[in-house]
C-alpha positions in Angstrom: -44.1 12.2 90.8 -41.0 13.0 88.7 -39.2 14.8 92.0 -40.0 11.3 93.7 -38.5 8.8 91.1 -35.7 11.2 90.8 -35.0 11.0 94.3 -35.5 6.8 94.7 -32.7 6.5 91.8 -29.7 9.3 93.6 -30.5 7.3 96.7 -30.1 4.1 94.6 -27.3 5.5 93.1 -25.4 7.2 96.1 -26.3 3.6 97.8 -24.6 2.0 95.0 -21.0 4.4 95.0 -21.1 3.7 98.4 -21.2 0.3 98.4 -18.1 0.2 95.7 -15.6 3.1 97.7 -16.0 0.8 100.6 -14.8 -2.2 99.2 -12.0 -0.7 97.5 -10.6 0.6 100.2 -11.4 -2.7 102.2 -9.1 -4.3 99.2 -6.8 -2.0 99.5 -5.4 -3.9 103.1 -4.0 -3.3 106.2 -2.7 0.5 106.4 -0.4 2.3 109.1 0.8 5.9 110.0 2.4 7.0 112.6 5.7 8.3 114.0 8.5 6.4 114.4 9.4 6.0 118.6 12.1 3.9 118.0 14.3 2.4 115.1 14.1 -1.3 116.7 10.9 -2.7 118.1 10.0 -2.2 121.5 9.9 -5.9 122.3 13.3 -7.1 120.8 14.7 -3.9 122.6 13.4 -5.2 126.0 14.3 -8.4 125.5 18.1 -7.6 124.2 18.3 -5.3 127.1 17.5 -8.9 129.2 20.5 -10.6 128.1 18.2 -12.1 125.1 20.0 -12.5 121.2 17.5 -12.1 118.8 18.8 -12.7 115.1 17.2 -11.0 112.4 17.5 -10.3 108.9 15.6 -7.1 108.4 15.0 -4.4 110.9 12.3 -3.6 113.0 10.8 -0.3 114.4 7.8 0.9 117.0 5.8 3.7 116.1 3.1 6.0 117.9 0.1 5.8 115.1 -0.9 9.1 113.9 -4.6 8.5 112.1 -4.5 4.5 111.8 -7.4 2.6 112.1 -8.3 1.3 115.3 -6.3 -1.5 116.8 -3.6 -1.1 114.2 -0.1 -2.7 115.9 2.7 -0.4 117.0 5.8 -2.4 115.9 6.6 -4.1 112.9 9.0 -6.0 110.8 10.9 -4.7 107.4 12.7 -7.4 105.5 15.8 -6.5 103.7 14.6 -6.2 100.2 11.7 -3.9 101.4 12.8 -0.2 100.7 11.4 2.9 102.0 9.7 4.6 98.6 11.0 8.1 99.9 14.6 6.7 99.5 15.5 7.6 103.5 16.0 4.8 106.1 13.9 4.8 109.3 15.2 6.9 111.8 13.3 8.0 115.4 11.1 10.9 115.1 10.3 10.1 111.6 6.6 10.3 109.8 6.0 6.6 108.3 2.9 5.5 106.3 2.4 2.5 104.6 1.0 -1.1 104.6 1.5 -4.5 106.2 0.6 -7.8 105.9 0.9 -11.1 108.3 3.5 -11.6 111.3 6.4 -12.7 111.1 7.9 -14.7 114.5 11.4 -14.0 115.7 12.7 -16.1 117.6 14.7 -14.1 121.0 16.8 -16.7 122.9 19.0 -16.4 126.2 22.5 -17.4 125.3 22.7 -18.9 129.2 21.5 -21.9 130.9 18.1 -22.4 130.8 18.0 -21.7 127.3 14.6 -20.0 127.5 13.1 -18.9 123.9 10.6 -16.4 123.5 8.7 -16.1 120.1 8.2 -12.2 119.2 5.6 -11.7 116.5 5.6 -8.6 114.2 3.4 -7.5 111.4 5.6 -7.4 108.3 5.9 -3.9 106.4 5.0 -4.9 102.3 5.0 -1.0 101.7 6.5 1.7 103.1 7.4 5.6 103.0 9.3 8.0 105.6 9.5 11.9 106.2 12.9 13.4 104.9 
């Protein structure tokens, strides 16, 4: 009878812990890892590469995710004021980790008649740290 009860209330319990490690890392937000591919964003590269100007004030970088969660996006946005906790600036073949929050749209336009604008949207990096 004791082993029982004793039994019920770790279940209980290891229910309980759980319950709590999952939302705190739920709270915790979006997170990324990866390594960097390239030092501008895939998109804004092909569309500069077009003939395209897209003004930004930040950078932008692609990377190849290296244990991310599932469907977690390959290029994203760093705004000037957002500095790399490891003190380096993002270079290709660079480990990154860190954590983003919503999209940011930049505008990429063709400096020619038609003046054709496409919107790029990237995930904006809130937190961020790089291999040396």
């Amino acid at each position: 009878m004791k082993k029982s009860i004793f039994y019920i209330l770790l279940i209980a319990f290891l229910v309980f812990v759980y319950a709590n490690t999952t939302s705190a890392f739920s709270s915790f937000g979006r997170v990324f890892g990866g390594r960097i591919i390239s030092p501008k964003a895939l998109q804004i590269t092909g569309l500069e590469a077009s003939g395209f100007i897209c003004p930004m004030f930040g950078t932008s970088i692609s990377i190849f995710p290296i244990g991310s969660p599932a469907g977690t996006p390959l290029s994203y946005f760093i705004p000037p004021y957002i500095t790399s906790k490891t003190r380096t600036i993002p270079r290709s073949g660079q480990l990154i980790i860190g954590k983003y929050s919503s999209p940011m749209v930049i505008t990429c336009t063709s400096p020619y008649p038609p003046f054709i604008t496409i919107p790029v949207t990237l995930n904006t990096i809130i937190l961020f740290g790089t291999s040396k």
